[in-house]
C-alpha positions as CSV (number, residue, x, y, z in Angstrom):
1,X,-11.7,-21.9,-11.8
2,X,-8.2,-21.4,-10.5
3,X,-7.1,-18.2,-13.5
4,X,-10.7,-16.7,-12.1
5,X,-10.0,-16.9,-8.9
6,X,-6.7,-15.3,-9.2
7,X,-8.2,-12.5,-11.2
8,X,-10.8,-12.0,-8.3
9,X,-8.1,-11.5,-6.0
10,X,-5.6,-9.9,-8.0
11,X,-9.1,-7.1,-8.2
12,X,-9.4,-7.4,-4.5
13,X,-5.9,-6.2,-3.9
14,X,-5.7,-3.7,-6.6
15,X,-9.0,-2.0,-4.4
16,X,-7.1,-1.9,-1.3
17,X,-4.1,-0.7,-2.9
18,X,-6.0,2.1,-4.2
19,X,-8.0,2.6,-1.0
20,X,-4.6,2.4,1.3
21,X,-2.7,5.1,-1.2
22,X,-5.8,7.3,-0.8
23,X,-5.8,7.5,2.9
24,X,-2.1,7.6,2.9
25,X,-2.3,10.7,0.5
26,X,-5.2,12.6,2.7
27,X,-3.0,11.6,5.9
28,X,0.0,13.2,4.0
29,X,-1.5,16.1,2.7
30,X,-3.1,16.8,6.1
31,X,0.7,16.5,7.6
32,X,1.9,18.5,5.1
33,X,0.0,21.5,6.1
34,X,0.4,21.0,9.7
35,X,4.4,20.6,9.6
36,X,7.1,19.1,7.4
37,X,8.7,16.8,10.2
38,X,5.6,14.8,10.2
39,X,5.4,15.0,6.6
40,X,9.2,13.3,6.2
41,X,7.8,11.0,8.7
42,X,5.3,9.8,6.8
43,X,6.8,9.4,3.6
44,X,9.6,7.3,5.8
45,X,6.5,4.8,7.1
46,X,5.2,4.7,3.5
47,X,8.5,4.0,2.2
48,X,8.7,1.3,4.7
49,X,5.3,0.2,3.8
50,X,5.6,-0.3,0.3
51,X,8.9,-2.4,0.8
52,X,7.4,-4.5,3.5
53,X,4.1,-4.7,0.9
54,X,6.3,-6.0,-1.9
55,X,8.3,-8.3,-0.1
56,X,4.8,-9.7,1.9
57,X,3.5,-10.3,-1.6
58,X,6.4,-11.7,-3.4
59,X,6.6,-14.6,-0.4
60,X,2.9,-15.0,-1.1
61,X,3.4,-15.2,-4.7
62,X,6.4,-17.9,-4.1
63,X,4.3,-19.5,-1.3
64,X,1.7,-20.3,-4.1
């Protein structure tokens, strides 16, 4: 029960991993055309993102 339910979850996140990346892809694509500040911007936030991601997950890994 307990490996099956980690592999349910581990199949949850990996979906909203994907789904987050793909809005954060559109969102940067659509700054991209509309000016590069924004586009710097936004790589800085998903930078920060993906850091804060990792770290949230590694503590919830640890917590377990």
């Amino acid at each position: 029960g307990y490996a099956a339910k980690c592999n349910q979850m581990s199949v949850k996140g990996f979906i909203m991993i994907m789904i987050t990346l793909w809005f954060t892809m559109v969102q940067t694509w659509h700054h991209l055309f509309k000016d590069s500040i924004s586009l710097i911007k936004s790589l800085i936030l998903l930078l920060l993102n993906h850091f804060l991601f990792r770290e949230t997950m590694l503590t919830l890994l640890q917590a377990e």
